[in-house]
Every structure is written in structure tokens, then in C-alpha cells.
C-alpha positions as CSV (number, residue, x, y, z in Angstrom):
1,X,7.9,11.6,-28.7
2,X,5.5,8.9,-29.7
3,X,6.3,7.2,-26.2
4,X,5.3,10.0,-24.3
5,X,2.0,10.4,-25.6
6,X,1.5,6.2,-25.5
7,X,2.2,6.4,-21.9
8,X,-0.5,7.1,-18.8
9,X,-0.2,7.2,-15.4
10,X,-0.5,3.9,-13.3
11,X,-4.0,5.1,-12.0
12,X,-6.7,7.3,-13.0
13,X,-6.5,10.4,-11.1
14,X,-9.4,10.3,-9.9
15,X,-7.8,6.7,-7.8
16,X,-5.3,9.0,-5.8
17,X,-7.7,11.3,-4.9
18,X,-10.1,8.6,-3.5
19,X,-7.4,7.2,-1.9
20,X,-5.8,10.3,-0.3
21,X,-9.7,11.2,1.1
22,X,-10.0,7.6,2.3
23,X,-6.7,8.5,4.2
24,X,-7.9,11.3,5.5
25,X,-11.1,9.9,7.2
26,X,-11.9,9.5,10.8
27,X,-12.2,5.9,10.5
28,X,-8.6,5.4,8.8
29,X,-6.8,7.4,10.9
30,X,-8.5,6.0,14.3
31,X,-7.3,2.5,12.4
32,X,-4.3,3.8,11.5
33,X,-3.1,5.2,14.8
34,X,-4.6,1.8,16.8
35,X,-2.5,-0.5,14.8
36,X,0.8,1.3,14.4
37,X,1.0,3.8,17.0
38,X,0.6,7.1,14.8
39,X,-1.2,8.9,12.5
40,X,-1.3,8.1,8.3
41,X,0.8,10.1,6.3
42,X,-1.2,11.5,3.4
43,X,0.7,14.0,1.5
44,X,2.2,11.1,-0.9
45,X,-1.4,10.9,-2.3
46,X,-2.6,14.1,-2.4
47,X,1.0,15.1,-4.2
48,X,0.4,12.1,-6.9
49,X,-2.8,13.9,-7.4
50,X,-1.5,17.2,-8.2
51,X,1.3,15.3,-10.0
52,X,-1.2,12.7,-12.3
53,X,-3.7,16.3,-13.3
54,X,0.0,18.0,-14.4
55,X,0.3,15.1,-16.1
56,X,-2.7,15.2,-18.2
57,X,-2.6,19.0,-19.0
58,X,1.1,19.1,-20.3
59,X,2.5,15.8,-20.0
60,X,5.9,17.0,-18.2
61,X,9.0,14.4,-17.9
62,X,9.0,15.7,-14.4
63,X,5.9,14.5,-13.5
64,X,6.0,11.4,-15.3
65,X,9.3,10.5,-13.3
66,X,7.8,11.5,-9.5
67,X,4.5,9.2,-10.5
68,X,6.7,6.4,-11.4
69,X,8.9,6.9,-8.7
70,X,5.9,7.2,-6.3
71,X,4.3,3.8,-7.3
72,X,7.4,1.8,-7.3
73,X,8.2,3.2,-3.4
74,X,4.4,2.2,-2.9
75,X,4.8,-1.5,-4.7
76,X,8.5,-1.7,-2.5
77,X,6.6,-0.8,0.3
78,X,4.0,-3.7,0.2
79,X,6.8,-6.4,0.0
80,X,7.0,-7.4,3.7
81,X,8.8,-10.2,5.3
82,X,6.8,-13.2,6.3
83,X,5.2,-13.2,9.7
84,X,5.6,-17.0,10.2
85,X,8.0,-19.8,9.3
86,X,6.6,-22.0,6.8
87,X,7.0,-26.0,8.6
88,X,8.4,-28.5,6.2
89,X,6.6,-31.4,8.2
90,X,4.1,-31.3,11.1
91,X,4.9,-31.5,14.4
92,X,5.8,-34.8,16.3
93,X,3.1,-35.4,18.2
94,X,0.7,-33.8,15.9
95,X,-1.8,-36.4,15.9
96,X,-2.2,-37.1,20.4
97,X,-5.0,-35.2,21.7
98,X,-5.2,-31.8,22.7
99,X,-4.7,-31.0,26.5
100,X,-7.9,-29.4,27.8
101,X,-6.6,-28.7,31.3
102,X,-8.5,-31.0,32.4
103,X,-6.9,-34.0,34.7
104,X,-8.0,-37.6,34.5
């Protein structure tokens, strides 16, 4: 039982509620729906909300579980393939001049 009571959420609550009204603004979702085509999905944050004050007021298994669960699906979600190739060496002609479309 000692565990249970050494053990806090991975944010204040007070973080998912910033971060579900951050979501929810006219900025974000104008961002949001520019770059990938649709509108953010808030609910996770508002429900880790409701999840992290039940945590605080009777410290449930439950609700320990779905805010663990919650931030390692968030920290899963962040790990993204690598846009570009890394180069082991330059290119060949990496050091001729740059063609300015220009002919001489």
C-alpha cells in the first residue's frame, strides 16, 4: 500500500487541463486542420483530467492504470520515423559552384 500513496501522476492536473484548453483554441485547431487535414482530437486530455482529479480524491488502481496507459500512448506517439536520410559522406561534387541559371 506504501507504493500507492508514493506514487503521483506524470503531470500536475492542472498540465492536462492547460493542455486540453490549448487544444481547444481557435489558433490550434486552424493549425491543426492546415497541417494535417482535420481537426485535433481533445477528449484524451480532457479525460486525463477527470482521470488525474479521481486520482487525487481516492487514489483508484483504475485511474492510475488509464493515466499510465495514456502517457505511454502519448510518449509512443511522439517516436516518429526520420524525415531524411542521414549522408555518410557529402556529395561528389560538393565543393563546384552552384548553378545560378545563369549561362556564360
Amino acid at each position: 500500500m506504501a507504493s500507492v500513496d508514493l506514487w503521483r501522476p506524470p503531470r500536475i492536473c492542472d498540465d492536462y487541463w492547460s493542455e486540453w484548453k490549448h487544444c481547444r483554441s481557435l489558433r490550434n485547431r486552424f493549425h491543426h486542420y492546415y497541417t494535417y487535414g482535420e481537426f485535433p482530437s481533445c477528449k484524451q486530455w480532457k479525460t486525463d483530467y477527470k482521470n488525474c482529479r479521481e486520482w487525487e480524491k481516492y487514489k483508484s488502481g483504475e485511474t492510475k492504470e488509464a493515466l499510465r496507459d495514456s502517457e505511454k500512448k502519448r510518449l509512443e506517439e511522439q517516436k516518429r520515423d526520420p524525415i531524411w536520410e542521414m549522408r555518410k559522406n557529402p556529395p561528389a561534387e560538393w565543393h563546384l559552384p552552384l548553378y545560378d541559371g545563369k549561362e556564360k
